[in-house]
PDB file as gemmi writes it, atoms N, CA and C in Angstrom:
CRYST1    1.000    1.000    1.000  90.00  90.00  90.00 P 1                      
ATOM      1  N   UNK A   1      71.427 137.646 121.057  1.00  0.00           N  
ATOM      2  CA  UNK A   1      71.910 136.426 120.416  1.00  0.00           C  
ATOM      3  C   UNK A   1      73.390 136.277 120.762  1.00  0.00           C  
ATOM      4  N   UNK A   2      73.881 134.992 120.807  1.00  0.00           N  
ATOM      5  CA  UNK A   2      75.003 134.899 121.782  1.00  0.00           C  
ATOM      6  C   UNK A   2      75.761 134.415 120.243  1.00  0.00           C  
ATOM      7  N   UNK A   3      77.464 134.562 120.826  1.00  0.00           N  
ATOM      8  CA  UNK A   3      78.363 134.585 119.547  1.00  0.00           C  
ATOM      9  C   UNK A   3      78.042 133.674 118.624  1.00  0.00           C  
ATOM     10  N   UNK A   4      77.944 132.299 119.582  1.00  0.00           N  
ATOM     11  CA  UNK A   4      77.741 130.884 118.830  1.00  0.00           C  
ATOM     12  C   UNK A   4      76.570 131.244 117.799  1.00  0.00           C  
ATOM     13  N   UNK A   5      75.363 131.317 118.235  1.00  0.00           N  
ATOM     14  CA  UNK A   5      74.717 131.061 117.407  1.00  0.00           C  
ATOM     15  C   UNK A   5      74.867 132.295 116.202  1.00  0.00           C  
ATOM     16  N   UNK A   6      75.082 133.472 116.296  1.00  0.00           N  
ATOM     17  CA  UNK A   6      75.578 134.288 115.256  1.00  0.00           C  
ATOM     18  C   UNK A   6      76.595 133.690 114.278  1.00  0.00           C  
ATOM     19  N   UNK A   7      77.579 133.024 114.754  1.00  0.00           N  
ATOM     20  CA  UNK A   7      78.265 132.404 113.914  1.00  0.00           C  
ATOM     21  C   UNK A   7      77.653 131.005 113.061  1.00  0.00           C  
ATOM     22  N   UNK A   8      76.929 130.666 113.796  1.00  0.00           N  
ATOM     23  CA  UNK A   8      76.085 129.532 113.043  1.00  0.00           C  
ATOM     24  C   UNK A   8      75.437 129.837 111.650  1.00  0.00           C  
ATOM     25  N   UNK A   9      74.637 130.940 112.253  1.00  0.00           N  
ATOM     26  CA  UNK A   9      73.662 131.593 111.741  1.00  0.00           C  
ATOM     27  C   UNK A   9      74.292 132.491 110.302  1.00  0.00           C  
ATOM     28  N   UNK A  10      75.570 132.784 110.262  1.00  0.00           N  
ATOM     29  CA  UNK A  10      76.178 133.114 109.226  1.00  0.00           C  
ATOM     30  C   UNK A  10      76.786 132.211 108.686  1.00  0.00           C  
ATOM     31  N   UNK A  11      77.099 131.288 109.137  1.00  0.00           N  
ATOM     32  CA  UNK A  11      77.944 129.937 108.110  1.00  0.00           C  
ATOM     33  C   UNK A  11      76.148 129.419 107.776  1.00  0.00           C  
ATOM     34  N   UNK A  12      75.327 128.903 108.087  1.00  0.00           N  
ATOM     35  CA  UNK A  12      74.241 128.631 107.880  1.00  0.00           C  
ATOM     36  C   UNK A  12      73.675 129.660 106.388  1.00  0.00           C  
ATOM     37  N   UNK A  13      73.694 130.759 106.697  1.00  0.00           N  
ATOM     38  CA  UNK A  13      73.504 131.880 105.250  1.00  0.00           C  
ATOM     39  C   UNK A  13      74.190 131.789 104.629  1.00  0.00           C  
ATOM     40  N   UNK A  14      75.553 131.751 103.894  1.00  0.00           N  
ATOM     41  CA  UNK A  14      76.644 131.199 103.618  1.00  0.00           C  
ATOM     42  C   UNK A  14      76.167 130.363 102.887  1.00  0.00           C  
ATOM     43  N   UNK A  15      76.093 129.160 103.078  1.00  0.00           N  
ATOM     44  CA  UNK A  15      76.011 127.642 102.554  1.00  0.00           C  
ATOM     45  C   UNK A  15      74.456 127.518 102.132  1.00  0.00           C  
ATOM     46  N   UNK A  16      73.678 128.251 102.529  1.00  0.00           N  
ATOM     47  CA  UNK A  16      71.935 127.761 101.938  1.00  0.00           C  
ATOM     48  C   UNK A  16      71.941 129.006 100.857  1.00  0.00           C  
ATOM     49  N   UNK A  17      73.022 130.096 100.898  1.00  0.00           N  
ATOM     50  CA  UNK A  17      72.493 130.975  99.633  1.00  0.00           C  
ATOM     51  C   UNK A  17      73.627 130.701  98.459  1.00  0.00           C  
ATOM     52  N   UNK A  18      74.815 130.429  98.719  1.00  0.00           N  
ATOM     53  CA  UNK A  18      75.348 129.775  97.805  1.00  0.00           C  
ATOM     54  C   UNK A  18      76.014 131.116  97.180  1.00  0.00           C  
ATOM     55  N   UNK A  19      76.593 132.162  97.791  1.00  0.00           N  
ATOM     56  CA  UNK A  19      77.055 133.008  97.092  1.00  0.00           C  
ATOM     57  C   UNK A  19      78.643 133.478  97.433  1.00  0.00           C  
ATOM     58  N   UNK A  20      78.679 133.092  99.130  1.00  0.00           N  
ATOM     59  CA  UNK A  20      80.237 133.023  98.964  1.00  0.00           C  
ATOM     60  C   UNK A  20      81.637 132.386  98.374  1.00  0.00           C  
ATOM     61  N   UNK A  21      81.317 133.146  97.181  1.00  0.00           N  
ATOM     62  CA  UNK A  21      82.931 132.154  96.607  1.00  0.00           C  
ATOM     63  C   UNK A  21      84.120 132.439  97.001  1.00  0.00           C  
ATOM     64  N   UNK A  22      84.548 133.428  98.103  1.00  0.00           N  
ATOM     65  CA  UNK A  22      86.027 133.286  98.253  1.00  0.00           C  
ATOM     66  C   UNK A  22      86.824 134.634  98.044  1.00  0.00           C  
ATOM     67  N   UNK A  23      85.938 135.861  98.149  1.00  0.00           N  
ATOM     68  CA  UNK A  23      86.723 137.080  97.675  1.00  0.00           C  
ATOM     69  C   UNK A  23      87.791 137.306  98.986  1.00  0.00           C  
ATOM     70  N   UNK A  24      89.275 137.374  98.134  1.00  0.00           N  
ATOM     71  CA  UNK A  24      90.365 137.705  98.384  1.00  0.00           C  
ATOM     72  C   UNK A  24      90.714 138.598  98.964  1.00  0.00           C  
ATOM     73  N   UNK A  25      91.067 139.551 100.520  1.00  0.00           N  
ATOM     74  CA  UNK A  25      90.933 140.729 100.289  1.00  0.00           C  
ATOM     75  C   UNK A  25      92.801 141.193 100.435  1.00  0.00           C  
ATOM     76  N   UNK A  26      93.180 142.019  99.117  1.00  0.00           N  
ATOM     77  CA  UNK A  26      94.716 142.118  98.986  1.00  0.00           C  
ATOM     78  C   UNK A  26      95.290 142.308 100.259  1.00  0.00           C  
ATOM     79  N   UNK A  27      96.384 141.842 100.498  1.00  0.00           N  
ATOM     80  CA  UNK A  27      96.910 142.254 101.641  1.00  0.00           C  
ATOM     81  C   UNK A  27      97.461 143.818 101.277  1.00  0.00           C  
ATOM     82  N   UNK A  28      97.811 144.742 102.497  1.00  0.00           N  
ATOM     83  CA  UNK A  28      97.831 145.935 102.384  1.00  0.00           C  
ATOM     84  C   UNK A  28      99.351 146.490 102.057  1.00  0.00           C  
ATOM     85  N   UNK A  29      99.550 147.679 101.333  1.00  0.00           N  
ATOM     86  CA  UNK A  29     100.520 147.574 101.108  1.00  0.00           C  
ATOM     87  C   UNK A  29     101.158 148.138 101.712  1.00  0.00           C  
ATOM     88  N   UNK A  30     102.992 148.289 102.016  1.00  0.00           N  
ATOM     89  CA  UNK A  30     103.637 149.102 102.862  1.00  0.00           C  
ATOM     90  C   UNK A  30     104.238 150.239 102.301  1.00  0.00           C  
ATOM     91  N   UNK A  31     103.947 151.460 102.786  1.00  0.00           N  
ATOM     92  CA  UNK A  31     104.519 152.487 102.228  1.00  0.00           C  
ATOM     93  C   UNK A  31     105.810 153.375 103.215  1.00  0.00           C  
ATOM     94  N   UNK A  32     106.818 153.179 102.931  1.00  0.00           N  
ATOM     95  CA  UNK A  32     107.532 153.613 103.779  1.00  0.00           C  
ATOM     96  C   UNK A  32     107.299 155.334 104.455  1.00  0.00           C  
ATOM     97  N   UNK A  33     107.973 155.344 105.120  1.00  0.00           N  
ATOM     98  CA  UNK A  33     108.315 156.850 105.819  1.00  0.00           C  
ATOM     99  C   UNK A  33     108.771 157.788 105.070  1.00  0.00           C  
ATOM    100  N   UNK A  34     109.043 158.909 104.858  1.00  0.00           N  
ATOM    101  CA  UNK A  34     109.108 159.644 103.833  1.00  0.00           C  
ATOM    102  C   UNK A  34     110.525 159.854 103.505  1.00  0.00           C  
ATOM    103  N   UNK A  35     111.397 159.800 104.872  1.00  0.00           N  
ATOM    104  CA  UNK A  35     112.961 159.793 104.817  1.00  0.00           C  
ATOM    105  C   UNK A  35     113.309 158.113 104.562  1.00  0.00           C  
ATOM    106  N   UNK A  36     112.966 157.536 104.334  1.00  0.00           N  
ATOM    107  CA  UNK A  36     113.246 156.293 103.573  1.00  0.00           C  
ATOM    108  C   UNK A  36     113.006 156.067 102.612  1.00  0.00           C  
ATOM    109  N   UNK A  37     112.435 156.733 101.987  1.00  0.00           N  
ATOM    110  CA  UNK A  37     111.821 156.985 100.614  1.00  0.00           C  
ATOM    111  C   UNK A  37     113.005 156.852  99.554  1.00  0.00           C  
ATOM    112  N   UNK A  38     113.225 156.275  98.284  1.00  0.00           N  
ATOM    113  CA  UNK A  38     114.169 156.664  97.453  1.00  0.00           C  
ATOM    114  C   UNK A  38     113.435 156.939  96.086  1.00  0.00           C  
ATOM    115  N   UNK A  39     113.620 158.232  95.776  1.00  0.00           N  
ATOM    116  CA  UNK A  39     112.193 158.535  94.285  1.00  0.00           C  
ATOM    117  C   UNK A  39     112.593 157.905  93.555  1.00  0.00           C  
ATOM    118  N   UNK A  40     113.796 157.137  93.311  1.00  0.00           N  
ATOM    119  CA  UNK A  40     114.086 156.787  91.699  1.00  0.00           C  
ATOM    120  C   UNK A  40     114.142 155.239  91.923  1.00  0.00           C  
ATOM    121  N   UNK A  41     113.620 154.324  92.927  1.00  0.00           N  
ATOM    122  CA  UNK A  41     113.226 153.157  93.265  1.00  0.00           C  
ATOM    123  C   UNK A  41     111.334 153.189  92.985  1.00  0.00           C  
ATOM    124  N   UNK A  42     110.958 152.482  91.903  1.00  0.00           N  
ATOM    125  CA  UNK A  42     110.149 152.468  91.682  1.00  0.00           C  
ATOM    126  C   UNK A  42     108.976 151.382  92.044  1.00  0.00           C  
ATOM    127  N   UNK A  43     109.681 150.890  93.141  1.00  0.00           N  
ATOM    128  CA  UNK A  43     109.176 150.112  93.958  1.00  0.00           C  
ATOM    129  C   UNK A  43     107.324 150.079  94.648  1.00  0.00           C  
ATOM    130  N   UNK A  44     107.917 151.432  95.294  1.00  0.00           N  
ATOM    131  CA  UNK A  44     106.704 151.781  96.085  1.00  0.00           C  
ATOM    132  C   UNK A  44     105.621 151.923  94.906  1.00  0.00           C  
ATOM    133  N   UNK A  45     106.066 152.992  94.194  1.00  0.00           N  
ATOM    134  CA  UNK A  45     104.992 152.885  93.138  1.00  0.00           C  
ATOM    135  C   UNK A  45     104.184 151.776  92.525  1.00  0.00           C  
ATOM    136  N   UNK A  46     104.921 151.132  91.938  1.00  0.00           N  
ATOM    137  CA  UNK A  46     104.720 149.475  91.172  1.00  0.00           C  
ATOM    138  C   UNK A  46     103.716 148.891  92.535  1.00  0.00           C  
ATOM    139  N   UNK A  47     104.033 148.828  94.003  1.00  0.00           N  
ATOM    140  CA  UNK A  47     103.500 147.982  94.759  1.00  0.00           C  
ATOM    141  C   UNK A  47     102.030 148.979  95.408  1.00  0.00           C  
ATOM    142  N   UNK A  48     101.981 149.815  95.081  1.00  0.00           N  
ATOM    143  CA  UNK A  48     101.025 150.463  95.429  1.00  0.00           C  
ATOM    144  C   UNK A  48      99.924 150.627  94.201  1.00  0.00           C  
ATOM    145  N   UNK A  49     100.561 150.146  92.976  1.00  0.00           N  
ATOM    146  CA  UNK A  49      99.302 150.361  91.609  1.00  0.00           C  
ATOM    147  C   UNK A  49      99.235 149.027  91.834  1.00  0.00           C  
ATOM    148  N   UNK A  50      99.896 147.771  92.075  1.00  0.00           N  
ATOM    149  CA  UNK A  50      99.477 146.057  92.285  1.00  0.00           C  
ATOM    150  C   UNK A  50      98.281 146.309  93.477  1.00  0.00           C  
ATOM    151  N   UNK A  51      98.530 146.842  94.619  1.00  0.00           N  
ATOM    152  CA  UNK A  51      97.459 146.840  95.577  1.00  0.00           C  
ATOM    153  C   UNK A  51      96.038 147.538  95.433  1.00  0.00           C  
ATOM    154  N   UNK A  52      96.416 148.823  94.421  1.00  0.00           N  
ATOM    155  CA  UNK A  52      94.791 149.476  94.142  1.00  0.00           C  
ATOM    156  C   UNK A  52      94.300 148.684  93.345  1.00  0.00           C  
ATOM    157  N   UNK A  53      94.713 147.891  92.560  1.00  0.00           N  
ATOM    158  CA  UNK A  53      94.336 146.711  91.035  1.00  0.00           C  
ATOM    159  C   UNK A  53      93.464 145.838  91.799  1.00  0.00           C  
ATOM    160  N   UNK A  54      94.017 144.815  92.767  1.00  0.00           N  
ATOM    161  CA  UNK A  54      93.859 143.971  93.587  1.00  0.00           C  
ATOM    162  C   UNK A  54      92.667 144.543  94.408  1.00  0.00           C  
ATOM    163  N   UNK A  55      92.120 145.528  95.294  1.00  0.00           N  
ATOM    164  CA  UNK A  55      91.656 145.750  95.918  1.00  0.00           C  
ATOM    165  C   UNK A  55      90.386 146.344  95.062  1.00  0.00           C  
ATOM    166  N   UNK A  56      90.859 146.630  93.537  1.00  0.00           N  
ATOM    167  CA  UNK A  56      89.838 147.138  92.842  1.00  0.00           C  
ATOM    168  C   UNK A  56      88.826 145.848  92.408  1.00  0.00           C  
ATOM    169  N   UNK A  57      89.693 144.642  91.816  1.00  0.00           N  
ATOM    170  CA  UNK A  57      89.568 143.301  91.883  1.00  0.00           C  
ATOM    171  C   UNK A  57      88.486 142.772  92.942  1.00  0.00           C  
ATOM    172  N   UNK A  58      88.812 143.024  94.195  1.00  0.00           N  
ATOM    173  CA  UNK A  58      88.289 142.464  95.381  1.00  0.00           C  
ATOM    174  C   UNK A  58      87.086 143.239  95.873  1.00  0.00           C  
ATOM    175  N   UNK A  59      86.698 144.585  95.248  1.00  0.00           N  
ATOM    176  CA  UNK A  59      85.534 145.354  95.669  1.00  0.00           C  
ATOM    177  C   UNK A  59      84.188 144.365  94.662  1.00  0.00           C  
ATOM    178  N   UNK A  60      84.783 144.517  93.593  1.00  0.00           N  
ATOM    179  CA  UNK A  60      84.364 143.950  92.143  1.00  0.00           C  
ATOM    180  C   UNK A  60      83.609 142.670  92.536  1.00  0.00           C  
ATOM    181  N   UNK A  61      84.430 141.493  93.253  1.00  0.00           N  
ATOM    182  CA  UNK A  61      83.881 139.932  93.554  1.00  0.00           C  
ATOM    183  C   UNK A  61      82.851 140.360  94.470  1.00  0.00           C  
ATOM    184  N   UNK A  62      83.397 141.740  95.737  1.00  0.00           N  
ATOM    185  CA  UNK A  62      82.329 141.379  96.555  1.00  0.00           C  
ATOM    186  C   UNK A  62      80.947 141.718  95.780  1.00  0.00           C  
ATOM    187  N   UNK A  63      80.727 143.118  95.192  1.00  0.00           N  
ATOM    188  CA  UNK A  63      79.700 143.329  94.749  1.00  0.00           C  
ATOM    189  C   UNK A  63      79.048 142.153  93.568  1.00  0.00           C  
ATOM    190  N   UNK A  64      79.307 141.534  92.662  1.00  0.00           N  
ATOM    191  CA  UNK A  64      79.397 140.489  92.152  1.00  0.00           C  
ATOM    192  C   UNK A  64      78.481 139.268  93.136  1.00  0.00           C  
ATOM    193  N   UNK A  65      79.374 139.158  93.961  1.00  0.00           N  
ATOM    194  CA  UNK A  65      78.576 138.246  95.234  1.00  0.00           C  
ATOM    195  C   UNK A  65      77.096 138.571  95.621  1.00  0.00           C  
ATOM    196  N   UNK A  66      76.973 139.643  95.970  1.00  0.00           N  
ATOM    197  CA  UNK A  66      75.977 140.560  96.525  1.00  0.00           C  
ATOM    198  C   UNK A  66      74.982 140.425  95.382  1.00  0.00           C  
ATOM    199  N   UNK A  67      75.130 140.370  94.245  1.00  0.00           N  
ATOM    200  CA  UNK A  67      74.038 140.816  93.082  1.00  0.00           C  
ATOM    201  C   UNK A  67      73.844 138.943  92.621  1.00  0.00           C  
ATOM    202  N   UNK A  68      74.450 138.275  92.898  1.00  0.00           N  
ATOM    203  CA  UNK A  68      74.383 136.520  92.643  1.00  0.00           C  
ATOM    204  C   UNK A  68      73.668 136.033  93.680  1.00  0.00           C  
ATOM    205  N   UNK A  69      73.374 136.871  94.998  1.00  0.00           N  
ATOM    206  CA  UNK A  69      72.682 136.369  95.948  1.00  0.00           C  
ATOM    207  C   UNK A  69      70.888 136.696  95.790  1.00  0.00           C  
ATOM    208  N   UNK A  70      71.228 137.627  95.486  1.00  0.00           N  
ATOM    209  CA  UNK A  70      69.746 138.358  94.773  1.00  0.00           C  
ATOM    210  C   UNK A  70      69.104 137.978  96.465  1.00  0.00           C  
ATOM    211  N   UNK A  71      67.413 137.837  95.729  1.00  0.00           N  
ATOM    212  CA  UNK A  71      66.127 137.828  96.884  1.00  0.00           C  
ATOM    213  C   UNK A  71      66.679 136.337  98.258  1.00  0.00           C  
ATOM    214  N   UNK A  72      67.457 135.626  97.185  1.00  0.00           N  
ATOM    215  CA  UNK A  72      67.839 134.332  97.941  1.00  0.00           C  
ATOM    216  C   UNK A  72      68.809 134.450  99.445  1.00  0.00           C  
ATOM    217  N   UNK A  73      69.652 135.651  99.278  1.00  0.00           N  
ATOM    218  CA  UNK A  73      70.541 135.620 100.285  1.00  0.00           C  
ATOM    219  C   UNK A  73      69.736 136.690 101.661  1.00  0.00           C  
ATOM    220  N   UNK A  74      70.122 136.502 102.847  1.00  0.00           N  
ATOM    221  CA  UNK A  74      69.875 136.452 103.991  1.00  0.00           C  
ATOM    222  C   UNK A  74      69.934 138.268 103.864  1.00  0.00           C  
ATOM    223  N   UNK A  75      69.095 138.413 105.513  1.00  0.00           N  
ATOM    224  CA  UNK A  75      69.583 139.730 104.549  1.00  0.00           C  
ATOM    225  C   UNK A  75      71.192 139.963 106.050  1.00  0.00           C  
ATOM    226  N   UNK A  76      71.133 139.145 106.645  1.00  0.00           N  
ATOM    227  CA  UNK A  76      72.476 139.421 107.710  1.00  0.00           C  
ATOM    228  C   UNK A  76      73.732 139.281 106.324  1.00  0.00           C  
ATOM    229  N   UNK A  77      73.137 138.668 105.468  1.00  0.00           N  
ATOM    230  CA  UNK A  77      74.371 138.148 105.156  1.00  0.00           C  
ATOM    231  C   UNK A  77      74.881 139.284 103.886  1.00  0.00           C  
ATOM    232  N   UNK A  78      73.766 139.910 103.488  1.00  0.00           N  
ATOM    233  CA  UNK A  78      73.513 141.167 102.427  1.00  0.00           C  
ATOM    234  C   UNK A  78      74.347 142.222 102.990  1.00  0.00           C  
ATOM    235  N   UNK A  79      74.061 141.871 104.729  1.00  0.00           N  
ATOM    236  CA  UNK A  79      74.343 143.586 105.349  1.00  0.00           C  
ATOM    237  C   UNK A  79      76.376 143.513 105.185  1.00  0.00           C  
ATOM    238  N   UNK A  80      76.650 141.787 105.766  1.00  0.00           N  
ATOM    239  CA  UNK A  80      78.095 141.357 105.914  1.00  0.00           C  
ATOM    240  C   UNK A  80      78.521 141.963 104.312  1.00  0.00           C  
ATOM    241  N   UNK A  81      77.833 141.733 103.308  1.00  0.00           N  
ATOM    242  CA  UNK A  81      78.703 142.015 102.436  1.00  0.00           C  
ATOM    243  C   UNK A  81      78.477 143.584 101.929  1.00  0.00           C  
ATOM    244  N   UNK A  82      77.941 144.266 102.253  1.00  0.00           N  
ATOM    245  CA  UNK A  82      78.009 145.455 102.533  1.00  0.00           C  
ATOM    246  C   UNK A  82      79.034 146.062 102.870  1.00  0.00           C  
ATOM    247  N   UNK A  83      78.766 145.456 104.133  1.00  0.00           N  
ATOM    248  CA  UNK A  83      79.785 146.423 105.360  1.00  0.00           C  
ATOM    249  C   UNK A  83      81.037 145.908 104.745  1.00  0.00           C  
ATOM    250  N   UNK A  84      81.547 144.555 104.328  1.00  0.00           N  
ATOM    251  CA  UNK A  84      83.020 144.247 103.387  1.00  0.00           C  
ATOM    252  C   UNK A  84      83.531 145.474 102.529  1.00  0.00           C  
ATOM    253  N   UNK A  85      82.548 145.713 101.206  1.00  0.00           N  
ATOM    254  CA  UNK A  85      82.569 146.548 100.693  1.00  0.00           C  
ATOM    255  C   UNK A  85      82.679 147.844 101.190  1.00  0.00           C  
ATOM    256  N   UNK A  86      82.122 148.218 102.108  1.00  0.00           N  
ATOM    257  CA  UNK A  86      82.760 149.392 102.866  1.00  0.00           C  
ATOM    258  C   UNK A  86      83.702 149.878 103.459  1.00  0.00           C  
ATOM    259  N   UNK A  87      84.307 148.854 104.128  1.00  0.00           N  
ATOM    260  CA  UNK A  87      85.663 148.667 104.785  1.00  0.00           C  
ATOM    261  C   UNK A  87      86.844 148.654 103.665  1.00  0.00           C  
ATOM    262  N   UNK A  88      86.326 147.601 102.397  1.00  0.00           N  
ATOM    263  CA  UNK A  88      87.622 147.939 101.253  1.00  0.00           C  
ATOM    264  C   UNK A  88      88.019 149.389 101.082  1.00  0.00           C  
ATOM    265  N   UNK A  89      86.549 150.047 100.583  1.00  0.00           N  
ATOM    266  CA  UNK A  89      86.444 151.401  99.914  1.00  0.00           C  
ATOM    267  C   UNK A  89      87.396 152.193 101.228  1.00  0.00           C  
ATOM    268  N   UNK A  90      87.142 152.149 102.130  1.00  0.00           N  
ATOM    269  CA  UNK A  90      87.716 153.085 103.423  1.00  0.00           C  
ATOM    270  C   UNK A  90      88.934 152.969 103.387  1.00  0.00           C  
ATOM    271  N   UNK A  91      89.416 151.616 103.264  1.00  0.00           N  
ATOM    272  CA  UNK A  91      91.023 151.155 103.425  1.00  0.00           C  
ATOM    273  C   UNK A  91      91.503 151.857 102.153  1.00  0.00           C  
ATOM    274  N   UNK A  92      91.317 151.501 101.035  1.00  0.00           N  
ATOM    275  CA  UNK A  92      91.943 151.779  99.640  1.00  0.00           C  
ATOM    276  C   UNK A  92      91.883 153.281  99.826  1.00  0.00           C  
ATOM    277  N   UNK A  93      91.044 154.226 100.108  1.00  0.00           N  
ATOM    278  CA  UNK A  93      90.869 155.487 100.612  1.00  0.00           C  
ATOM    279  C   UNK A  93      92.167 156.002 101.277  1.00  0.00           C  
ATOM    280  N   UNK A  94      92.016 155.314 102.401  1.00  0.00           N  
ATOM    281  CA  UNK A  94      93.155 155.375 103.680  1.00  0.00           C  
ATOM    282  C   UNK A  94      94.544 155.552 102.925  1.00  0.00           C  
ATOM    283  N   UNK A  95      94.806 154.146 102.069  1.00  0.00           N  
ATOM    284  CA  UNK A  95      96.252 153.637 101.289  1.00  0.00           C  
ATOM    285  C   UNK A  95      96.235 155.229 100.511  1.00  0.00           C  
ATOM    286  N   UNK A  96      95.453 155.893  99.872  1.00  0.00           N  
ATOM    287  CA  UNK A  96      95.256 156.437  98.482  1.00  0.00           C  
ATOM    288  C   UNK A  96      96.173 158.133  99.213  1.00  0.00           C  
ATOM    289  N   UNK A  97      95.114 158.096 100.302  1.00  0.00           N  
ATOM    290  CA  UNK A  97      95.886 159.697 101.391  1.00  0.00           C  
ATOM    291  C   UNK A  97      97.347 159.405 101.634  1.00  0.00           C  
ATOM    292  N   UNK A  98      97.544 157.802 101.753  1.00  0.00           N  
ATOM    293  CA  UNK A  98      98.829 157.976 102.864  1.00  0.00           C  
ATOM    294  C   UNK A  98      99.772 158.188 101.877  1.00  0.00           C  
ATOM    295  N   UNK A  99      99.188 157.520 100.702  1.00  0.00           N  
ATOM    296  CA  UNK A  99     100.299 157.322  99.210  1.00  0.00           C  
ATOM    297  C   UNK A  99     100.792 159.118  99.366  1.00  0.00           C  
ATOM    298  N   UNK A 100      99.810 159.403  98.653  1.00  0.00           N  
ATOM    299  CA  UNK A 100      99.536 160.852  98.374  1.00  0.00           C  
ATOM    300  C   UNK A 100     100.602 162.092  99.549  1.00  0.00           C  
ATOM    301  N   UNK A 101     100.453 161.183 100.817  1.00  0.00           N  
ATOM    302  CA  UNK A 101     101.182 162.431 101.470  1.00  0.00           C  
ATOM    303  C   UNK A 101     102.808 162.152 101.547  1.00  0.00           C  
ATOM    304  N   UNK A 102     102.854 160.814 101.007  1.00  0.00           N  
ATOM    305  CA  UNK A 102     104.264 160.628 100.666  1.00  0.00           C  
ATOM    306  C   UNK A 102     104.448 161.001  99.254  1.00  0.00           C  
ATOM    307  N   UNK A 103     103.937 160.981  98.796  1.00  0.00           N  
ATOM    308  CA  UNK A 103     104.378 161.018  97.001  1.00  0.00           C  
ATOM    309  C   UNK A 103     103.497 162.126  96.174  1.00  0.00           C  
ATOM    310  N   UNK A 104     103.225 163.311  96.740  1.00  0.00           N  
ATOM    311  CA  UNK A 104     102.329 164.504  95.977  1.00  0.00           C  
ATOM    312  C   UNK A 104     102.333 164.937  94.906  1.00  0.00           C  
ATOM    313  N   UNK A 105     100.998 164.950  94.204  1.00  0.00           N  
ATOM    314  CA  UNK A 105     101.452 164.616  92.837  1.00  0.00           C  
ATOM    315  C   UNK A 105     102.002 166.204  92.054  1.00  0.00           C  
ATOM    316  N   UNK A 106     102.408 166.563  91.426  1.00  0.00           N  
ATOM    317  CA  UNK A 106     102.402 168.286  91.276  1.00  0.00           C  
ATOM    318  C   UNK A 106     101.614 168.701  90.537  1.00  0.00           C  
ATOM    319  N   UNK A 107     102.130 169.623  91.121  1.00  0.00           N  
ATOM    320  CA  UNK A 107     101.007 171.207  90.443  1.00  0.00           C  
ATOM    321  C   UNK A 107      99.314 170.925  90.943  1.00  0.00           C  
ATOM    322  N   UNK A 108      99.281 170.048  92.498  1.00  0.00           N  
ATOM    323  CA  UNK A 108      98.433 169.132  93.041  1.00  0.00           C  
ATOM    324  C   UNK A 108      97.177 168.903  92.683  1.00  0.00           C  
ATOM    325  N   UNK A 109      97.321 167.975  91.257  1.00  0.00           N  
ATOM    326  CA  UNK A 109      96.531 167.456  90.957  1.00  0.00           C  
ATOM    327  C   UNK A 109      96.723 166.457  91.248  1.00  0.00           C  
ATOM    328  N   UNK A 110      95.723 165.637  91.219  1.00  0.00           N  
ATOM    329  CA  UNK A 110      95.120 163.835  92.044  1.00  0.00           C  
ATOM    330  C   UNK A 110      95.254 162.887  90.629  1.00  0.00           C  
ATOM    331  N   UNK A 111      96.117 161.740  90.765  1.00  0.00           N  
ATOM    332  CA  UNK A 111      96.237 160.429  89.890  1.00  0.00           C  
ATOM    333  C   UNK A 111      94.913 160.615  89.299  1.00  0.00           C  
ATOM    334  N   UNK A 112      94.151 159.857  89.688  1.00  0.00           N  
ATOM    335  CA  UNK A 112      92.695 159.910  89.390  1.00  0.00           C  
ATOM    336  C   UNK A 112      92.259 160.872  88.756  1.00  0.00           C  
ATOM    337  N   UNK A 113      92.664 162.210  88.691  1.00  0.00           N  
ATOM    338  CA  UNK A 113      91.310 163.168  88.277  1.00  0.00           C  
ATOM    339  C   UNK A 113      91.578 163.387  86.749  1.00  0.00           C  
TER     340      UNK A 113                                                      
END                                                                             
């Protein structure tokens, strides 16, 4: 199947299942280098708990989407929002290590646990 019609074929699923509303995906955040770092600028922090919120936000719509589409939605279009959801989880993952190897938490225990 050639691009065109793949792209058809997903704006076509799209519009006959009625489930894409528009999930946002946060833009990513920047975490500086470690010698640029200033600990008592609470910057990075603040912009890195706005981006896990946001991205927590944006896992949330997609799955949301996915469960509003039910038996009705395609299943290309089931797999697209899948694979979305997968790619968030990986990225926020990604952000969560890079945070982490700049900013370790002590006595190394994990935010989360």
């Amino acid at each position: 199947m050639n691009r065109c019609c793949l792209l058809a074929g997903l704006l076509a699923g799209s519009f006959a299942t009625n489930v894409y509303a528009g999930c946002e995906q946060p833009p990513l955040v920047v975490i500086p280098p470690a010698e640029a770092l200033d600990e008592s600028d609470g910057t990075v922090h603040d912009e890195t708990n706005e981006y896990f919120q946001a991205m927590q936000a944006y896992v949330s719509c997609i799955r949301a989407e996915l469960e509003a589409g039910g038996d009705d939605a395609s299943e290309l279009f089931k797999l697209l929002l899948v694979q979305r959801n997968n790619l968030a989880v990986a990225e926020a993952e990604a952000v969560q290590r890079w945070y982490e190897s700049r900013f370790p938490a002590p006595d190394g225990n994990r935010g989360g646990d």
